[in-house]
N, CA, C and O atoms as a GROMACS GRO file, in nm:
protein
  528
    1UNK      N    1   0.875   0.900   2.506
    1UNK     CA    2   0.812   0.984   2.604
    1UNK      C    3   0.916   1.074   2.666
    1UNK      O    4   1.034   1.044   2.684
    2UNK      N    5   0.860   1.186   2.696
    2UNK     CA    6   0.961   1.249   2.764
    2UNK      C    7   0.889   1.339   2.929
    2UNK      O    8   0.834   1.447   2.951
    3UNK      N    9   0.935   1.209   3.018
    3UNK     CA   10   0.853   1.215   3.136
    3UNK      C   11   0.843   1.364   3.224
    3UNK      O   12   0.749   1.416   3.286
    4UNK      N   13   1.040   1.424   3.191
    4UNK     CA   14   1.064   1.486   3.312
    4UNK      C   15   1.132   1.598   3.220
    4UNK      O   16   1.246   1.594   3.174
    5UNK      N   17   1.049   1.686   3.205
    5UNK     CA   18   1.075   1.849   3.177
    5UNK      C   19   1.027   1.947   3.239
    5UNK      O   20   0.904   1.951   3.228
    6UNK      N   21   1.073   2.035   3.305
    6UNK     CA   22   1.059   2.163   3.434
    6UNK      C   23   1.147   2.243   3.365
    6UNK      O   24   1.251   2.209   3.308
    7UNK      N   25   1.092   2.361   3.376
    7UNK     CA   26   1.146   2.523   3.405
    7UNK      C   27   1.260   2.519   3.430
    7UNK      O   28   1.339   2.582   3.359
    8UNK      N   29   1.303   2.449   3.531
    8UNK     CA   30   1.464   2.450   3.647
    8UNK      C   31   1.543   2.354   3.532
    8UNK      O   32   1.666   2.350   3.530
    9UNK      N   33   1.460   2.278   3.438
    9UNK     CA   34   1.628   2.231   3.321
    9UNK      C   35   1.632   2.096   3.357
    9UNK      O   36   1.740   2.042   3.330
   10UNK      N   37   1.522   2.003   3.426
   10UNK     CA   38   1.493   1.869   3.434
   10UNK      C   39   1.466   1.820   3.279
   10UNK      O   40   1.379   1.864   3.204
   11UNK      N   41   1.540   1.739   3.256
   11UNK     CA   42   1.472   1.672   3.125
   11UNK      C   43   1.554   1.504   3.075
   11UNK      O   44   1.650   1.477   3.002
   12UNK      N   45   1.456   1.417   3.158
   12UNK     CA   46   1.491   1.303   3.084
   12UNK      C   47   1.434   1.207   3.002
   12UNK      O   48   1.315   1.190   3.030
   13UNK      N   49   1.491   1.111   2.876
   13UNK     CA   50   1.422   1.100   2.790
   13UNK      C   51   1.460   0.948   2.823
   13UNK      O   52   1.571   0.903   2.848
   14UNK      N   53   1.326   0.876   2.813
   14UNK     CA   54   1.350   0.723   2.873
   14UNK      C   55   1.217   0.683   2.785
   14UNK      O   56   1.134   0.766   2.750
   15UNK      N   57   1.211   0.548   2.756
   15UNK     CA   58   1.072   0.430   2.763
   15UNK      C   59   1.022   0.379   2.902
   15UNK      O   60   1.081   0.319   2.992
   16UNK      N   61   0.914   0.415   2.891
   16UNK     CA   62   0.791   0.355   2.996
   16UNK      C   63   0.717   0.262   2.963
   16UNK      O   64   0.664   0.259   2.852
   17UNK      N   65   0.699   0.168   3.057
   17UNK     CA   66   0.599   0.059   3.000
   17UNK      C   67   0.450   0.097   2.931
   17UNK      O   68   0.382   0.200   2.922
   18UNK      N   69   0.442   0.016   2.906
   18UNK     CA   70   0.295   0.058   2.822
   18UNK      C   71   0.177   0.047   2.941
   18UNK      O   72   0.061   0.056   2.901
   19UNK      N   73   0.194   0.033   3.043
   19UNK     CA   74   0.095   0.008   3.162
   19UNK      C   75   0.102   0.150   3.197
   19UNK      O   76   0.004   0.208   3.244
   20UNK      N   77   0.229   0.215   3.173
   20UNK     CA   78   0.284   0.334   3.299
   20UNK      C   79   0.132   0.464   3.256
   20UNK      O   80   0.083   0.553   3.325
   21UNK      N   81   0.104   0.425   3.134
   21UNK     CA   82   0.020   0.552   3.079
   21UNK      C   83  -0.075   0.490   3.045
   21UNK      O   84  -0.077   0.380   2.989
   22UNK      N   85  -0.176   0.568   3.082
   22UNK     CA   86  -0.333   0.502   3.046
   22UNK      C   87  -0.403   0.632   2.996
   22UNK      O   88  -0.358   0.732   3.051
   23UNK      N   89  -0.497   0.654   2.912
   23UNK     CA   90  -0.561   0.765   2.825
   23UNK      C   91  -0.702   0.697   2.795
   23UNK      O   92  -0.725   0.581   2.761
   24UNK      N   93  -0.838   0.862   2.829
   24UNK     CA   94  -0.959   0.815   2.738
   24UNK      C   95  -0.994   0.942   2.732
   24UNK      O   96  -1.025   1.022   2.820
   25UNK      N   97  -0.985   0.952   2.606
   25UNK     CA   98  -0.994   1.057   2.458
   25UNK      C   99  -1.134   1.132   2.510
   25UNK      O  100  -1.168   1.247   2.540
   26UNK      N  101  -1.198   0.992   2.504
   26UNK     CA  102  -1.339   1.016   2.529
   26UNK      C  103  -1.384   1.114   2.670
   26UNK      O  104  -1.433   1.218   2.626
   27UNK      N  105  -1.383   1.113   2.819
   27UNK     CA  106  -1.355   1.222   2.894
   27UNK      C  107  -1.269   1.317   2.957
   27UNK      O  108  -1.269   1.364   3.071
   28UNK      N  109  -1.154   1.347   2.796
   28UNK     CA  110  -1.001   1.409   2.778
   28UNK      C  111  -0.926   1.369   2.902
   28UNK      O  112  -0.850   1.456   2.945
   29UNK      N  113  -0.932   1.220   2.991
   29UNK     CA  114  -0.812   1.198   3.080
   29UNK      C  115  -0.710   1.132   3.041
   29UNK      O  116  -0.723   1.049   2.951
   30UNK      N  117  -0.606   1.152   3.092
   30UNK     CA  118  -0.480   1.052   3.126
   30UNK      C  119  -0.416   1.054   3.218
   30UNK      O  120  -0.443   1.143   3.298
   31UNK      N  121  -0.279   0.943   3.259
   31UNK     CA  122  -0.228   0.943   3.380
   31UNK      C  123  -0.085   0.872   3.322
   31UNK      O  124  -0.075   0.768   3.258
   32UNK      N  125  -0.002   0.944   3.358
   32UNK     CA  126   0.162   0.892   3.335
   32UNK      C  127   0.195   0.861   3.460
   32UNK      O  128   0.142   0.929   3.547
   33UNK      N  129   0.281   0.762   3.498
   33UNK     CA  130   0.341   0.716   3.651
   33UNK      C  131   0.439   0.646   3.607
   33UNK      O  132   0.443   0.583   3.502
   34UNK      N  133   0.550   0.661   3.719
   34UNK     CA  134   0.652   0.583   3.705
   34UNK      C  135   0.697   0.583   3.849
   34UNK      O  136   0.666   0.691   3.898
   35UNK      N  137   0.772   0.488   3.954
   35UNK     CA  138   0.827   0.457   4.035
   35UNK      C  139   0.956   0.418   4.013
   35UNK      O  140   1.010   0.349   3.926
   36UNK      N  141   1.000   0.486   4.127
   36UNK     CA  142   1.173   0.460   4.130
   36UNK      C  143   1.225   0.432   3.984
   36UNK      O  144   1.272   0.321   3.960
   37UNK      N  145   1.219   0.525   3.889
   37UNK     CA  146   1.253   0.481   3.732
   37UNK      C  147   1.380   0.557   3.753
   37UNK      O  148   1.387   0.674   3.791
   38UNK      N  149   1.504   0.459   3.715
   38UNK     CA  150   1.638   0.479   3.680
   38UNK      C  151   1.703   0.552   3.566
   38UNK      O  152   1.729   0.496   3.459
   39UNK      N  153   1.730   0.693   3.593
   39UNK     CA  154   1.741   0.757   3.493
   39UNK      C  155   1.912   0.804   3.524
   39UNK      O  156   1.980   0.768   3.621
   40UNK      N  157   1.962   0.909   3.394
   40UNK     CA  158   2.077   0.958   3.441
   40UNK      C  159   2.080   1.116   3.460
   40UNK      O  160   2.016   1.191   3.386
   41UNK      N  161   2.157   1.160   3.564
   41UNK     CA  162   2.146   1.330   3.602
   41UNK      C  163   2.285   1.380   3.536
   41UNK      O  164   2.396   1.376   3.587
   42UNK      N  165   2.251   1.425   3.417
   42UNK     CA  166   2.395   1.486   3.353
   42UNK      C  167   2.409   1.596   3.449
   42UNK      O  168   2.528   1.629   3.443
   43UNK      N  169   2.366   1.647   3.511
   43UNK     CA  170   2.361   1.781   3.569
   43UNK      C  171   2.345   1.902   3.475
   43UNK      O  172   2.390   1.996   3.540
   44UNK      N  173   2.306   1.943   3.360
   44UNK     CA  174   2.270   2.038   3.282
   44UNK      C  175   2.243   1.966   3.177
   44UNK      O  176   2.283   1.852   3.157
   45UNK      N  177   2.131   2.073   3.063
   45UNK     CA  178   2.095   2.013   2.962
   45UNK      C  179   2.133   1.993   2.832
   45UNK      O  180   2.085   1.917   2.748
   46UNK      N  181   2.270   2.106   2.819
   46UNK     CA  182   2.365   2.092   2.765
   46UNK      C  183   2.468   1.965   2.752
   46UNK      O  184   2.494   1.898   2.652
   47UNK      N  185   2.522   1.952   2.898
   47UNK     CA  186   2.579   1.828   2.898
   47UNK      C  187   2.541   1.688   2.842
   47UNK      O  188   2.610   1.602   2.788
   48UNK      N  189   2.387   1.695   2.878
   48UNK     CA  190   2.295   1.564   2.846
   48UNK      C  191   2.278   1.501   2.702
   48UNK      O  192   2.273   1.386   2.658
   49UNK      N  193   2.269   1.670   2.633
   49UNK     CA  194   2.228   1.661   2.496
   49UNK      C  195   2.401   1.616   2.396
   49UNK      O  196   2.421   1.534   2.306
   50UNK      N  197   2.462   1.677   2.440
   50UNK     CA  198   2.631   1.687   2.397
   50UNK      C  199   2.793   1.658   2.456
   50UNK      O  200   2.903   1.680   2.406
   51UNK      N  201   2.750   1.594   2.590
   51UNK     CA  202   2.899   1.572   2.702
   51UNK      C  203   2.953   1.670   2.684
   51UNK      O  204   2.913   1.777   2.638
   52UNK      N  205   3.064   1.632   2.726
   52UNK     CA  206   3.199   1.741   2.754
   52UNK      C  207   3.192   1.815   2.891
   52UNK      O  208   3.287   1.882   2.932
   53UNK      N  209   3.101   1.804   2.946
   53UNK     CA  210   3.118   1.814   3.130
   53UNK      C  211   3.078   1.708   3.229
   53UNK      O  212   3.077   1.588   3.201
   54UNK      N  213   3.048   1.752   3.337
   54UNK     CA  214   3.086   1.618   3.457
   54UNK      C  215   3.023   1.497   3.387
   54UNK      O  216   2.952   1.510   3.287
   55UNK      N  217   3.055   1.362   3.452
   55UNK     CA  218   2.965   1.283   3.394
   55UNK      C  219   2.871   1.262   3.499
   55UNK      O  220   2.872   1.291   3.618
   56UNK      N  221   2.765   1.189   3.402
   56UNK     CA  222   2.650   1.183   3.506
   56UNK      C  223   2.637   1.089   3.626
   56UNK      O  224   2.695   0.982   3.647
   57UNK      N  225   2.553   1.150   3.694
   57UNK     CA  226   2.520   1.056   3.784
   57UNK      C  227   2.375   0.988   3.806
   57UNK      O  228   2.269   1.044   3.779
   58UNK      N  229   2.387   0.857   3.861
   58UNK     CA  230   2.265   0.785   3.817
   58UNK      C  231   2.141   0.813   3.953
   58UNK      O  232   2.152   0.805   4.076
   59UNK      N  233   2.044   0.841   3.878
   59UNK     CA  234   1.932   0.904   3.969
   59UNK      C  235   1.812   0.785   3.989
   59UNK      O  236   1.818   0.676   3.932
   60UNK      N  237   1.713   0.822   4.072
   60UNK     CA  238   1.566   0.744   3.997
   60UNK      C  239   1.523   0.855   4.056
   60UNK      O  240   1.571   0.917   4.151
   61UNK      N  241   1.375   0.884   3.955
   61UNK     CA  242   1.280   0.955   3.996
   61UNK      C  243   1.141   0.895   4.018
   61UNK      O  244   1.137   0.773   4.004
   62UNK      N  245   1.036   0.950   4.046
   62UNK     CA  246   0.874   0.897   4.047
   62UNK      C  247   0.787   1.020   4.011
   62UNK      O  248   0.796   1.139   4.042
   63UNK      N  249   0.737   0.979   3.967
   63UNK     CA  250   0.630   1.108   3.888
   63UNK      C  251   0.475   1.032   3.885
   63UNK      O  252   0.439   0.916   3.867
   64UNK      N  253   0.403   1.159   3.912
   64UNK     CA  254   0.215   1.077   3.869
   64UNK      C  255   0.160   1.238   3.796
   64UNK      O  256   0.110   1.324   3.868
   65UNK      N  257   0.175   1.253   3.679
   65UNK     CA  258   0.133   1.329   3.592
   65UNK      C  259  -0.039   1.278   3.577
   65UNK      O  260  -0.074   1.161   3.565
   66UNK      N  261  -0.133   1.398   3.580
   66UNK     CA  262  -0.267   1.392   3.548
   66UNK      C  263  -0.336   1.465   3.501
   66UNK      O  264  -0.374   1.562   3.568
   67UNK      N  265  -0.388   1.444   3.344
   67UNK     CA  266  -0.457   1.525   3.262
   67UNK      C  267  -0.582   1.524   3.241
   67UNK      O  268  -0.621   1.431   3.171
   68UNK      N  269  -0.673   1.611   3.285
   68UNK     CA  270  -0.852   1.590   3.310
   68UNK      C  271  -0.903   1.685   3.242
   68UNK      O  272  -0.846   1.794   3.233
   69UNK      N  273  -1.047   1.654   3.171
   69UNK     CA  274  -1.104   1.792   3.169
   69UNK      C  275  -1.117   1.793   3.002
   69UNK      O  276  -1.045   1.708   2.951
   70UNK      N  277  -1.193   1.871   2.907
   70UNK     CA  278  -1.239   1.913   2.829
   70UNK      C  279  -1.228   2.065   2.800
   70UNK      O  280  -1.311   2.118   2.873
   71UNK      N  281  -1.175   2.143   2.739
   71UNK     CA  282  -1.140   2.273   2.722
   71UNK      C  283  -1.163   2.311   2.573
   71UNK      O  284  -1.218   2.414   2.532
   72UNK      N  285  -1.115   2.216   2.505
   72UNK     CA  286  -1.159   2.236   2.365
   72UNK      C  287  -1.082   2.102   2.258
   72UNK      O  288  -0.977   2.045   2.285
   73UNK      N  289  -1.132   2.087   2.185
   73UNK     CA  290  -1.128   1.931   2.087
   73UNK      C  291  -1.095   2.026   1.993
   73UNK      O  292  -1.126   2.145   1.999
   74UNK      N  293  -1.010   1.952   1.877
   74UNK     CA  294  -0.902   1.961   1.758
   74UNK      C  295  -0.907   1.861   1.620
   74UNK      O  296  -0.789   1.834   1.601
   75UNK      N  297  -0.929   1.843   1.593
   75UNK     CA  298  -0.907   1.755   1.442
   75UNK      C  299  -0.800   1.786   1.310
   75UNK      O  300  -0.821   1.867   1.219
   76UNK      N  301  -0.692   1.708   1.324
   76UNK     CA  302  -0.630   1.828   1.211
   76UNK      C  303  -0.601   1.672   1.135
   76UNK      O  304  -0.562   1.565   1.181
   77UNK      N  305  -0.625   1.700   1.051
   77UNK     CA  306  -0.586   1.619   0.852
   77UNK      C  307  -0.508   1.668   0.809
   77UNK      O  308  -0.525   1.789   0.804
   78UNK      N  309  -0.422   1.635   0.772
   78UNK     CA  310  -0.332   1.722   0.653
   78UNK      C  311  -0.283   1.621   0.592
   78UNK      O  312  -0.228   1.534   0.660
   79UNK      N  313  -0.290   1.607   0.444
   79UNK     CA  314  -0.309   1.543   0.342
   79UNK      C  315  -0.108   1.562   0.311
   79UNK      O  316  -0.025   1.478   0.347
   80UNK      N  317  -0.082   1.670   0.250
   80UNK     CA  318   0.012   1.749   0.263
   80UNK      C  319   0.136   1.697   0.347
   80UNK      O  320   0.233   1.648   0.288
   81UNK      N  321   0.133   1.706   0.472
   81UNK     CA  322   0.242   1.641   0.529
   81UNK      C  323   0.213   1.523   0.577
   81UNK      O  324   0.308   1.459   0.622
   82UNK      N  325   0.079   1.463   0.582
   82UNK     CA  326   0.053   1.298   0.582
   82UNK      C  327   0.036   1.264   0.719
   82UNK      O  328   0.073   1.159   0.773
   83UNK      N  329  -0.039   1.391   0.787
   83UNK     CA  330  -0.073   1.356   0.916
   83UNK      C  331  -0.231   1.425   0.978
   83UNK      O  332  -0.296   1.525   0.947
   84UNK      N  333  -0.247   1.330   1.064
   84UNK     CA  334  -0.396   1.311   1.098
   84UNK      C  335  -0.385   1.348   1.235
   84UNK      O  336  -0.269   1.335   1.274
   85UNK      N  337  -0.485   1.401   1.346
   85UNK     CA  338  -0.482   1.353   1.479
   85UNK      C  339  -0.608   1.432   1.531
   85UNK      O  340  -0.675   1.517   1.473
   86UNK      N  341  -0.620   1.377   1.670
   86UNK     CA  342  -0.698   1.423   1.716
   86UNK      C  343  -0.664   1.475   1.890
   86UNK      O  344  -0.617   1.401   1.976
   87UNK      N  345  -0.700   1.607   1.907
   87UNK     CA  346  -0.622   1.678   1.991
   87UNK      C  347  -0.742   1.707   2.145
   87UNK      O  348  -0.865   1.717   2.139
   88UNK      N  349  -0.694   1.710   2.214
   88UNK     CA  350  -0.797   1.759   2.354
   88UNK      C  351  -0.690   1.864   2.460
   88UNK      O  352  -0.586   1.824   2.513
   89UNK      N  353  -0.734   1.972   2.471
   89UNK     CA  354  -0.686   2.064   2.557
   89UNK      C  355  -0.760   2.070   2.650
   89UNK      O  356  -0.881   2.065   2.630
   90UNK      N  357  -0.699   2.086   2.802
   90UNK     CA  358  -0.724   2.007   2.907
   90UNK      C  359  -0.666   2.105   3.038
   90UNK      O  360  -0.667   2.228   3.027
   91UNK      N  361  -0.636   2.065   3.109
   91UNK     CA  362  -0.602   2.083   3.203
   91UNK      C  363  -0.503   2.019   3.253
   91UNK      O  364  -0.524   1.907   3.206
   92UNK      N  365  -0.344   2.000   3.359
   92UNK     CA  366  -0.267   1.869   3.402
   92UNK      C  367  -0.210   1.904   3.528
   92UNK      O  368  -0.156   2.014   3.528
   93UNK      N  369  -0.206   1.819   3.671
   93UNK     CA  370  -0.153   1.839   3.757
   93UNK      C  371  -0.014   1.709   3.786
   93UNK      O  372  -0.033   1.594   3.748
   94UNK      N  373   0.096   1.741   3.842
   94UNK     CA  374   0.185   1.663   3.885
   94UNK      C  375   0.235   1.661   3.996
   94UNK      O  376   0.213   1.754   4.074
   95UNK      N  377   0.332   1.527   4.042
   95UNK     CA  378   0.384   1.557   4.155
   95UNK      C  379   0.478   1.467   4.142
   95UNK      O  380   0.459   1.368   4.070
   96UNK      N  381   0.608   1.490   4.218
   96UNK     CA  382   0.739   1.420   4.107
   96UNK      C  383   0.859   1.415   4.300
   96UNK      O  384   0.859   1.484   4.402
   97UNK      N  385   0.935   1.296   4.251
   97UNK     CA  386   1.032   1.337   4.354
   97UNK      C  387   1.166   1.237   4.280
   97UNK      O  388   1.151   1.138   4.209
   98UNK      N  389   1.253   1.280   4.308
   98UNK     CA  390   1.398   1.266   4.252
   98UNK      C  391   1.479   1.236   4.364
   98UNK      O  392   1.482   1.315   4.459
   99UNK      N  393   1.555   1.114   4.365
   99UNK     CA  394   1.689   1.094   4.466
   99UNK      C  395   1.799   1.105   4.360
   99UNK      O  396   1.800   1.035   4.259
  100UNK      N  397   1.916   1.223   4.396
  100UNK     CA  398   2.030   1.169   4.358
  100UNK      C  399   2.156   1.196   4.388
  100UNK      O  400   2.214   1.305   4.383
  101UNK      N  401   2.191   1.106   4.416
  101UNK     CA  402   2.357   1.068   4.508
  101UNK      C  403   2.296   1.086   4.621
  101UNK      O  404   2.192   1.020   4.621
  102UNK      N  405   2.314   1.161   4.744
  102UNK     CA  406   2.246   1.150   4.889
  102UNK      C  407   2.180   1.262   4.868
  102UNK      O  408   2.141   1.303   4.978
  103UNK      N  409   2.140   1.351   4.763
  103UNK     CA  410   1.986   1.442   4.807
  103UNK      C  411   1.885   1.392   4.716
  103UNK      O  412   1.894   1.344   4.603
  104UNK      N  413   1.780   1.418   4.798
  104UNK     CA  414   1.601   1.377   4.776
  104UNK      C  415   1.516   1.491   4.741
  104UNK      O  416   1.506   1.562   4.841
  105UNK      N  417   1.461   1.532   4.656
  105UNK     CA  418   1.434   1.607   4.614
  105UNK      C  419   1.234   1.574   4.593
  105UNK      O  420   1.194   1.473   4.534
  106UNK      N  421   1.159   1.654   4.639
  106UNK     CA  422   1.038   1.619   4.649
  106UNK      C  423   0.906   1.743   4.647
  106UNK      O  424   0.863   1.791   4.752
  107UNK      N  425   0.854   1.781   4.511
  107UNK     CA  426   0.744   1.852   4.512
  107UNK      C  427   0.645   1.865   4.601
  107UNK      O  428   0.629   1.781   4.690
  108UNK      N  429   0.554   1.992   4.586
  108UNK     CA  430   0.464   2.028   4.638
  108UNK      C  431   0.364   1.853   4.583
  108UNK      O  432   0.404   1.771   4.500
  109UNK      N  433   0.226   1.845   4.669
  109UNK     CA  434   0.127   1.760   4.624
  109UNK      C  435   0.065   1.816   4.568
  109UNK      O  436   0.017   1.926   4.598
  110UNK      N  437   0.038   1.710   4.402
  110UNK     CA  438  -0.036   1.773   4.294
  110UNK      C  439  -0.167   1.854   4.238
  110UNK      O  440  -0.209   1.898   4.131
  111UNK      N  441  -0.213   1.845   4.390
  111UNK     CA  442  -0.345   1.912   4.403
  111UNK      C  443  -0.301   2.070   4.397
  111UNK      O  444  -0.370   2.168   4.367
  112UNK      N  445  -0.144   2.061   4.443
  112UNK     CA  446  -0.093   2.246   4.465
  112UNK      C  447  -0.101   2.296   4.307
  112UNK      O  448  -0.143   2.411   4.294
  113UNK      N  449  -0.062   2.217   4.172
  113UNK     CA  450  -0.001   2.269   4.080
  113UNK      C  451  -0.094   2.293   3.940
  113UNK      O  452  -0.204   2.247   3.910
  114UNK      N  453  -0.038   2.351   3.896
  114UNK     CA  454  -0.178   2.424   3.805
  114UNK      C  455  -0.037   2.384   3.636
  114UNK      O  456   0.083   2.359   3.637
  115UNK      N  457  -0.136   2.398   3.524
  115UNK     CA  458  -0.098   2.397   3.426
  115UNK      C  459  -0.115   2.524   3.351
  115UNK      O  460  -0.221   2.572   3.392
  116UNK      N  461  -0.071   2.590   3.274
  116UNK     CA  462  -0.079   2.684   3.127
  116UNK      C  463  -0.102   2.629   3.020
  116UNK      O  464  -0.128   2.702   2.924
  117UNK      N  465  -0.099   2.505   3.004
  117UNK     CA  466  -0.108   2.444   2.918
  117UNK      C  467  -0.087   2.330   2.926
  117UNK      O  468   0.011   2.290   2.989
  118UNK      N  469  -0.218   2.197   2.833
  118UNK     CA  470  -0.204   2.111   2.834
  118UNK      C  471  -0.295   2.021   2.785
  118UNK      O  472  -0.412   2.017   2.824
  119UNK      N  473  -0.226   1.915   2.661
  119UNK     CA  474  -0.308   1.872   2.577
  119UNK      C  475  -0.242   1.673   2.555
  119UNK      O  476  -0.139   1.606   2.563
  120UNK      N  477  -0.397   1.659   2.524
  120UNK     CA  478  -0.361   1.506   2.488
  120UNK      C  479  -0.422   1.463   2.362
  120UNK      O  480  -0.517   1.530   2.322
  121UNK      N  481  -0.382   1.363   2.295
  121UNK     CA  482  -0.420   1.305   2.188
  121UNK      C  483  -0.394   1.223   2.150
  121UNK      O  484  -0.338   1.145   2.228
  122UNK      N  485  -0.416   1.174   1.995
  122UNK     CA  486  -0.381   1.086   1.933
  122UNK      C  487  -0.354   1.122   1.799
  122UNK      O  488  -0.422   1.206   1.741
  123UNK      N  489  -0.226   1.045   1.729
  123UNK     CA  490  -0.183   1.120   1.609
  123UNK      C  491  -0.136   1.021   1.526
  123UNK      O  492  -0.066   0.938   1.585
  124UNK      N  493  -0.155   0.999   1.380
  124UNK     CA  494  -0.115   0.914   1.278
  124UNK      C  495  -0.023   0.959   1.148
  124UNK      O  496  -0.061   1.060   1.088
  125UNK      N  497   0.060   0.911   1.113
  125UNK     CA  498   0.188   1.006   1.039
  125UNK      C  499   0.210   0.914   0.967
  125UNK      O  500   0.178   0.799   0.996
  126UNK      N  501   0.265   0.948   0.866
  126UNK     CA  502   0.412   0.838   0.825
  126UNK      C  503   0.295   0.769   0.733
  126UNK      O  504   0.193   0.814   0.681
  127UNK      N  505   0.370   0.610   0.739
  127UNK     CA  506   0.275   0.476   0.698
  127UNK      C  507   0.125   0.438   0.770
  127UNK      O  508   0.037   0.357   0.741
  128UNK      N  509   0.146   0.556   0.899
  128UNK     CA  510  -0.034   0.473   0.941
  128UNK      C  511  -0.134   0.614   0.929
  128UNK      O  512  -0.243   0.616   0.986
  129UNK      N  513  -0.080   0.732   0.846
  129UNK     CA  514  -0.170   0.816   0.814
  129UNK      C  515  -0.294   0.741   0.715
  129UNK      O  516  -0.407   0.776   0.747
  130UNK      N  517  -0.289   0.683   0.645
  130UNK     CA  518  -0.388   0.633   0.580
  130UNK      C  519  -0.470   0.516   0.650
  130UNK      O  520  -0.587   0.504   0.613
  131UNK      N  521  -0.429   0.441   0.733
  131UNK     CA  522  -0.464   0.360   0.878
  131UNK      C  523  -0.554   0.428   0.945
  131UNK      O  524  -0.538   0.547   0.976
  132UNK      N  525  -0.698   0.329   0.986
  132UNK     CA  526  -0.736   0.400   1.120
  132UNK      C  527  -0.894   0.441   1.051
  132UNK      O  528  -0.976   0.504   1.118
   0.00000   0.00000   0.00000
């Protein structure tokens, strides 16, 4: 999963419990959450991806990502590269806050924030394209 990507160059890549996200296909919702989740702040995304500048410092953030709504349904097969899924474009609001080292950092409430885009699904590849 990759909880925490923004415009401003937020991006961390962690495992969430399997509780943290809940999804139904069926009236295109979902909900990602995490509390006080211990991540690291390389301070750029460069650094994160490759070192060679400051080292990081250790953050936690909280996020409640929410995807609602019906906009348009997807089906794609492809035989070819051995993948299946099924897609829902949607709508998603968030609201996120970050401590790290002594500053706190804390969004608008998610009722403020609007999406351009945003889709959920389910997808089968690999060994479980023929699965299912």
């Amino acid at each position: 999963m990759n909880p925490g990507i923004a415009p401003s160059g937020l991006f961390w890549t962690t495992a969430l419990p399997e509780n943290a996200v809940k999804v139904n296909l069926g009236d295109g919702s979902a909900v990602m959450q995490a509390t006080n989740l211990s991540v690291l702040d390389f301070g750029d995304f460069g650094n994160s991806l490759f070192g060679g500048g400051v080292p990081p410092v250790p953050a936690t953030v909280s996020f409640t990502v929410r995807w609602s709504g019906v906009l348009d349904r997807a089906k794609v097969v492809s035989t070819d590269t051995g993948m299946t899924g099924e897609f829902i474009r949607n709508t998603a609001q968030m609201e996120w806050s970050a401590t790290v080292g002594d500053f706190d950092f804390v969004s608008a409430p998610a009722e403020t924030s609007a999406s351009d885009f945003a889709e959920i699904g389910q997808e089968r590849n690999g060994t479980f394209f023929t699965r299912g």
